[in-house]
C-alpha positions as CSV (number, residue, x, y, z in Angstrom):
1,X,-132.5,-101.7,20.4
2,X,-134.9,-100.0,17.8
3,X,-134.5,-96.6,18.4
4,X,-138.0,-94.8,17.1
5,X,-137.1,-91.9,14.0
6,X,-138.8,-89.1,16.2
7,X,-136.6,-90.4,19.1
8,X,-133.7,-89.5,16.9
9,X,-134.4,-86.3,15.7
10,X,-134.9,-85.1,19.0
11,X,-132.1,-86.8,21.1
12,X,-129.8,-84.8,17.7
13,X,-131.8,-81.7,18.8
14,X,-130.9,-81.8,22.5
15,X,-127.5,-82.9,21.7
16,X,-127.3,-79.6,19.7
17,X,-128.7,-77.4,22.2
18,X,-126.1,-79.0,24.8
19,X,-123.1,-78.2,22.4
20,X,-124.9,-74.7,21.7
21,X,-125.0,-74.0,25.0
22,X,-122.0,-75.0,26.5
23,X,-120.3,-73.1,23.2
24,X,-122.3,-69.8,24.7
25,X,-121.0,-70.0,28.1
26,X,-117.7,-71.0,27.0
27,X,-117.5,-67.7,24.6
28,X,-119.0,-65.4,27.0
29,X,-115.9,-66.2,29.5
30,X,-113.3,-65.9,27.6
31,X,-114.6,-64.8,23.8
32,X,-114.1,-60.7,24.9
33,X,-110.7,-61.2,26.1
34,X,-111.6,-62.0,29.9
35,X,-109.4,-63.0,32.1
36,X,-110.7,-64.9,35.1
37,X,-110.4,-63.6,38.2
38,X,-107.5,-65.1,40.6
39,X,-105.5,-64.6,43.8
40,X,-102.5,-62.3,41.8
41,X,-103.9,-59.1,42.9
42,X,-102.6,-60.1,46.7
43,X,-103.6,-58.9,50.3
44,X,-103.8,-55.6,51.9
45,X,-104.1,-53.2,54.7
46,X,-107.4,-51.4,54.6
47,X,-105.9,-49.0,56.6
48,X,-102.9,-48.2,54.6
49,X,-104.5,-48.3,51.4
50,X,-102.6,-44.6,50.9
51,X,-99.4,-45.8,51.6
52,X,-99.6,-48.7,48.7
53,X,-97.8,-47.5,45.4
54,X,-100.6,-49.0,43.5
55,X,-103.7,-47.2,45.2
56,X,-101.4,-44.1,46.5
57,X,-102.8,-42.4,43.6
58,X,-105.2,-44.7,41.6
59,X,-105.9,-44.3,38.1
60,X,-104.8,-45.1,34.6
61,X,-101.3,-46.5,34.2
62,X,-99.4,-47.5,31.0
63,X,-97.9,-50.8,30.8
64,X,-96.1,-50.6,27.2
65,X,-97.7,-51.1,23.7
66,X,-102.1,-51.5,24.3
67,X,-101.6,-52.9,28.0
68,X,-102.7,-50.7,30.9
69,X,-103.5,-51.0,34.7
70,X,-106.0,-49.0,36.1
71,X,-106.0,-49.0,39.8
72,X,-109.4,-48.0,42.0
73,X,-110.4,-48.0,45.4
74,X,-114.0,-48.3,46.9
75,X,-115.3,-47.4,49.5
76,X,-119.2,-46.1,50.8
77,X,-120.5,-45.5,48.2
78,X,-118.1,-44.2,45.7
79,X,-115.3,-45.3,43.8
80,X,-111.8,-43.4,43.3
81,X,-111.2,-42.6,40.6
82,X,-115.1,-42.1,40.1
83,X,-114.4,-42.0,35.9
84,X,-110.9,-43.3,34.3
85,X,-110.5,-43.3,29.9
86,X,-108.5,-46.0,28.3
87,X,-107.9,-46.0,24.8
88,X,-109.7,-48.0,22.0
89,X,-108.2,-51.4,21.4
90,X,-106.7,-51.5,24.7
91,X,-105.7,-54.3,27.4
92,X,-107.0,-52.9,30.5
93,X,-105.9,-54.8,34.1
94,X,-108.2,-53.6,36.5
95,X,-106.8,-53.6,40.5
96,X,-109.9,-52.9,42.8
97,X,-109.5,-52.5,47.1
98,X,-111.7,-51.4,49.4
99,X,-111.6,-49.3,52.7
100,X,-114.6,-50.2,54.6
101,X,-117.2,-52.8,53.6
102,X,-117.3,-55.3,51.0
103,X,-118.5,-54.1,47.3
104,X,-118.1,-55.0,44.0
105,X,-116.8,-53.5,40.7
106,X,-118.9,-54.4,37.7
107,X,-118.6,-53.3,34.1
108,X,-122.0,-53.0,32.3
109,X,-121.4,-55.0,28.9
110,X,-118.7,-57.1,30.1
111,X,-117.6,-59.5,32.0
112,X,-115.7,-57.6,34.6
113,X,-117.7,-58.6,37.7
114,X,-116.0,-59.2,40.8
115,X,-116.3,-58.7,44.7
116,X,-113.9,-56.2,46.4
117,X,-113.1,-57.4,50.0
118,X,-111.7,-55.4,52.6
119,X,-107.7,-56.5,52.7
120,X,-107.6,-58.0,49.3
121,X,-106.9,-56.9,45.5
122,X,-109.7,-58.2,42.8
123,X,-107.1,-58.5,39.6
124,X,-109.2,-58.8,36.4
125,X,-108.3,-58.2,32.7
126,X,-110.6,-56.9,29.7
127,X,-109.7,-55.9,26.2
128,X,-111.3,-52.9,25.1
129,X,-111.6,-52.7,21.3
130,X,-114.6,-50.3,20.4
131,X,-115.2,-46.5,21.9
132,X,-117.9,-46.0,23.9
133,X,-119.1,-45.4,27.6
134,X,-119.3,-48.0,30.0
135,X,-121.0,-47.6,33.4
136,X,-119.6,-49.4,36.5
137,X,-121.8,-51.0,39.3
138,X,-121.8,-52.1,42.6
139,X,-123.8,-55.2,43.2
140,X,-123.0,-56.2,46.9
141,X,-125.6,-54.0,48.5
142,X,-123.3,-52.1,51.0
143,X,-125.2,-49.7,53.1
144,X,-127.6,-47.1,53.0
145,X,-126.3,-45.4,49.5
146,X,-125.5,-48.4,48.2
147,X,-127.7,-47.8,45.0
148,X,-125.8,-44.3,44.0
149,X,-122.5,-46.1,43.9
150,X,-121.8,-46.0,40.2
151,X,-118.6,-45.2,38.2
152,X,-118.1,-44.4,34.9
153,X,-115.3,-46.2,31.7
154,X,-114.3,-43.7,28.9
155,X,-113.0,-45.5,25.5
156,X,-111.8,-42.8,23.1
157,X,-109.7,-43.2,20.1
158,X,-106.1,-44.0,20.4
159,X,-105.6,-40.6,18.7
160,X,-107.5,-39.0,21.1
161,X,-105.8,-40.7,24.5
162,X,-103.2,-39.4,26.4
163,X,-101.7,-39.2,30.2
164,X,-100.5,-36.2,30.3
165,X,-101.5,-33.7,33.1
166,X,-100.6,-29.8,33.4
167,X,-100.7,-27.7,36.9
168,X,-99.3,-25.0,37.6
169,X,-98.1,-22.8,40.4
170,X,-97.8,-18.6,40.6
171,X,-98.7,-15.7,42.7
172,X,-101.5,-13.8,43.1
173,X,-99.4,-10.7,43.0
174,X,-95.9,-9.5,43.0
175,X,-94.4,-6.1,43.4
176,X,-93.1,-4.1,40.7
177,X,-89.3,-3.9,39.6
178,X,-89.5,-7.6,41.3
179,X,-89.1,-10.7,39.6
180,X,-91.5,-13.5,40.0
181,X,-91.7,-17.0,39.0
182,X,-94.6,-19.2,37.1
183,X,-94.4,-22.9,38.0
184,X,-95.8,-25.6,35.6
185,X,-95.4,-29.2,36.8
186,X,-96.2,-31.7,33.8
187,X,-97.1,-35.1,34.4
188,X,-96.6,-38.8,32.5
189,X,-98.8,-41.3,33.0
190,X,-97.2,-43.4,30.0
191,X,-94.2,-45.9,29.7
192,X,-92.2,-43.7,27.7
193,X,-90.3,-40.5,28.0
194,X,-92.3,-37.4,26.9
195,X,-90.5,-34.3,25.3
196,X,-92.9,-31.5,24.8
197,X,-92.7,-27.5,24.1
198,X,-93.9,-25.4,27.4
199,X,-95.2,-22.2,26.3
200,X,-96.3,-19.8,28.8
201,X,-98.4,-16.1,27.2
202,X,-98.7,-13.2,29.7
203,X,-100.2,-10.1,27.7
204,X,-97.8,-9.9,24.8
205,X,-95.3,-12.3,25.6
206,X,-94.3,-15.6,24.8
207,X,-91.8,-17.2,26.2
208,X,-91.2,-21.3,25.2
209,X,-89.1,-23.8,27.6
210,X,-88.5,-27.5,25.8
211,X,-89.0,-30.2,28.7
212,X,-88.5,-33.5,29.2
213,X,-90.7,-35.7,31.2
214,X,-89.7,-39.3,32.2
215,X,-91.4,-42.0,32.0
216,X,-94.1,-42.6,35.0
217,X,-92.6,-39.3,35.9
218,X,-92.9,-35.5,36.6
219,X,-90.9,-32.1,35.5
220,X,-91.6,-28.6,36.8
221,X,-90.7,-25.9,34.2
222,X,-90.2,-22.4,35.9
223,X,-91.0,-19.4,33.7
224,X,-89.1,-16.1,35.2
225,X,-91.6,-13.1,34.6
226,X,-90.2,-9.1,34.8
227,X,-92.7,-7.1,36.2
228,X,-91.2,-4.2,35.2
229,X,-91.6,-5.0,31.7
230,X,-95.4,-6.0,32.6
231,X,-96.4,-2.8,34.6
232,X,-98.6,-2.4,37.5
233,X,-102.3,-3.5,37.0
234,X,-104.0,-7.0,36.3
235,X,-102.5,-9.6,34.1
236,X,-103.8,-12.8,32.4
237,X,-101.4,-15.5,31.9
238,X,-101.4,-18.7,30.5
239,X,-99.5,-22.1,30.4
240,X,-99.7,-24.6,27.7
241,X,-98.3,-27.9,27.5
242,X,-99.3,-30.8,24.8
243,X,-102.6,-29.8,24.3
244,X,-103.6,-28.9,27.5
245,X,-104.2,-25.2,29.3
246,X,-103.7,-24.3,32.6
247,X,-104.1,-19.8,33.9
248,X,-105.2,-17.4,36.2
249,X,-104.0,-13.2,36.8
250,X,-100.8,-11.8,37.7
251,X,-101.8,-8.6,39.8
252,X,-98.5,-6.6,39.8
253,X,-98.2,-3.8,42.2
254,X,-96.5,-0.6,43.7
255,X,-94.0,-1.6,46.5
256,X,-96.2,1.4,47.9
257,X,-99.3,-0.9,47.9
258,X,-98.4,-3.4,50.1
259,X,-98.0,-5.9,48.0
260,X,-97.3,-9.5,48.4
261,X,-93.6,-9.3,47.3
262,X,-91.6,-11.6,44.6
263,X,-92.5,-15.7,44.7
């Protein structure tokens, strides 16, 4: 069969767009590191969403090396946690649940798009390789506010990431010639053990307590403060672990003033 030259050149042109396309859809599933989506992430409880380890406190969780798991709950119309950060060149598995309704957690700029069904867990992997904001939508309309449900991804530089959280527990007051105590709990979010200075600074003094912090773990440091050495009146204290600051005011008084007592 004579197959006209014009023929040709445009059966080569569709062949081309067929390979060119197929080529775009195939890179747009898996070229950014995308997992798809599957049944791993398991079943649920809707109503014991706080009793499951994974969504007891949801967040960002190191794995080991760039992989992390960030676990999130929906629910009308909000997500918690609302914001998480992960670190630059990062491995991020996402587990999403929901209490009420069915919703949907959706990465703007990626390809993390999924449904989040009441008594299952939407399990989804992206790599995260440049810094930047990413906004997170719901696109299963799901009530009333459904078009305020938003969220928010944080990628900083590795240099600038961390897990670690500082609180801290103290007094309002205490009584004079008492002792009192100033409690800092510091957290690990990351897959390896943690050995930072606490330093706490009321007026002129410093006092330092080395601490170490397991894995996935906690440790509460307890700094012993003299009044007597502080004096009656109002004082400003601070605690300050890896970076991060955590105070408030020591009001020591005169057993005389009715004072709260020692912690």
């Amino acid at each position: 069969m004579n197959i006209h030259t014009y023929e040709k050149a445009w059966l080569a042109v569709a062949m081309v767009l067929i390979v060119g396309f197929i080529a775009t859809i195939t890179y747009g599933a898996v070229g950014p590191g995308i997992a798809m989506i599957d049944d791993d992430g398991g079943t649920i409880d809707p109503d014991k969403i706080n009793d499951d380890e994974r969504f007891s406190d949801p967040g960002v969780t190191h794995v080991g090396g760039n992989e992390y798991e960030a676990s999130i709950v929906a629910q009308a119309w909000s997500y918690t946690p609302g914001e998480i950060t992960v670190p630059a060149n990062s491995k991020v598995t996402f587990y999403v649940t929901s209490r009420d309704v069915t919703h949907s957690y959706t990465v703007v700029g990626t390809n993390v798009n999924t449904m989040v069904v009441p008594g299952q867990v939407s399990q989804m992997t992206a790599e995260f390789n440049e810094t930047g904001e990413y906004g997170v939508l719901c696109n299963e309309y799901c009530g009333q506010y459904h078009h305020t449900m938003e969220g928010k991804i944080n990628v900083v530089p590795e240099d600038e990431f961390d897990l670690t959280e500082l609180s801290t527990d103290a007094p309002d007051e205490a009584q004079v010639g008492n002792q009192t105590t100033i409690n800092a709990t510091v957290s690990n979010g990351m897959n390896y053990d943690l050995e930072p200075t606490a330093t706490l600074e009321i007026d002129d003094q410093t006092i330092e307590q080395d601490v170490t912090v397991p894995a996935h773990g906690s440790e509460t440091v307890e700094f012993a403060v003299d009044t007597t050495d502080l004096g009656t009146g109002d004082h400003d204290w601070t605690v300050t672990v890896d970076g991060h600051e955590d105070g408030d005011t020591l009001t020591v008084t005169n057993a005389t003033e009715g004072g709260d007592g020692d912690a």
